[in-house]
N, C-alpha and C positions, 0 to 999 in steps of 0.2 A: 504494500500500500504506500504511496507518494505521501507527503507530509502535506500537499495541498490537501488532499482525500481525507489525511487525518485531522489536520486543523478543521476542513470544512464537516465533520462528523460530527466531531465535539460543537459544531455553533447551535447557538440555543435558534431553534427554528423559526425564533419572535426576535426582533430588534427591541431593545426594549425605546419607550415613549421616552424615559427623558433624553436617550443619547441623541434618538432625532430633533427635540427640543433642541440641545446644548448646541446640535450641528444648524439647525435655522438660525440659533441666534447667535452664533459665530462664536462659540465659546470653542478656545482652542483643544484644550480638554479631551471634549466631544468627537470633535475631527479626528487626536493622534487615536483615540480608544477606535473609533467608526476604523479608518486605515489601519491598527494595526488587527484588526477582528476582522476584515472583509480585504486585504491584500493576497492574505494566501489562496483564500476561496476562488478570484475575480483572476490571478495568477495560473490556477490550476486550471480553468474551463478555458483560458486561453489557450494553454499547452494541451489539452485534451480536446480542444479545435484543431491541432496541427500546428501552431505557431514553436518556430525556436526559441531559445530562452530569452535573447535580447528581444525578439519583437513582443514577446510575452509581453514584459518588461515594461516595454513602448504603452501596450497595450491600458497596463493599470494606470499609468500613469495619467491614459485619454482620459480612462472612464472618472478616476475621482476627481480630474479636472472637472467635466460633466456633472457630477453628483455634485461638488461644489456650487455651477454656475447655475443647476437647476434643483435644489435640494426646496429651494420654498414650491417648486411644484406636486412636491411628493405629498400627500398625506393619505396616510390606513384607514381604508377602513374595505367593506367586504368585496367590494364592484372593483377598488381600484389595487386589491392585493398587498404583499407586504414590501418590506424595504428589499428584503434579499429577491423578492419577486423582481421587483421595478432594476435592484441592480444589475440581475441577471438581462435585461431587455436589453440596458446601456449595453452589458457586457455586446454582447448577440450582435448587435448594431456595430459595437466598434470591429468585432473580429469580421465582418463583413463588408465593411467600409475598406480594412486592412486587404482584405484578397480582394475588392474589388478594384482597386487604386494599383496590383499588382498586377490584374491582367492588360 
């Protein structure tokens, strides 16, 4: 098992409400805890897309730009799913932006 696979086992399947709180209202805090909880995860569906380690790399870097510039669009509830939901879409997005900019 990869240590992305393992990091992402252990994440609590719920983001919890205040770290979203802390990350809308730009508490720095919030952000290093959000990145270093959701770096490996966001890391590993890149390398299990097919991406090499650097583009991986490239890759997290896109999405929590993304999650930063658009973190006040996010909010839970049942229709709009969760944080790891919504993260996983940026991810999805960015690794397809990436192979489509390659061909």
């Amino acid at each position: 098992m990869t240590r992305a696979a393992r990091n992402s086992s252990s994440l609590s399947r719920s983001t919890s409400t205040s770290l979203i709180v802390g990350i809308k209202s730009g508490q720095q805090d919030a952000w290093w805890r959000c990145t270093a909880i959701y770096t490996p995860l966001v890391y590993g569906w890149a390398r299990q897309a097919g991406l090499q380690a650097d583009d991986a790399a490239d890759i997290v870097q896109e999405v929590f730009r993304s999650v930063a510039a658009h973190i006040d669009r996010f909010y839970r509830d049942k229709e709009s799913g969760s944080f790891r939901g919504w993260l996983w879409t940026i991810t999805r997005n960015k690794i397809h932006d990436h192979f489509h900019h390659q061909a």
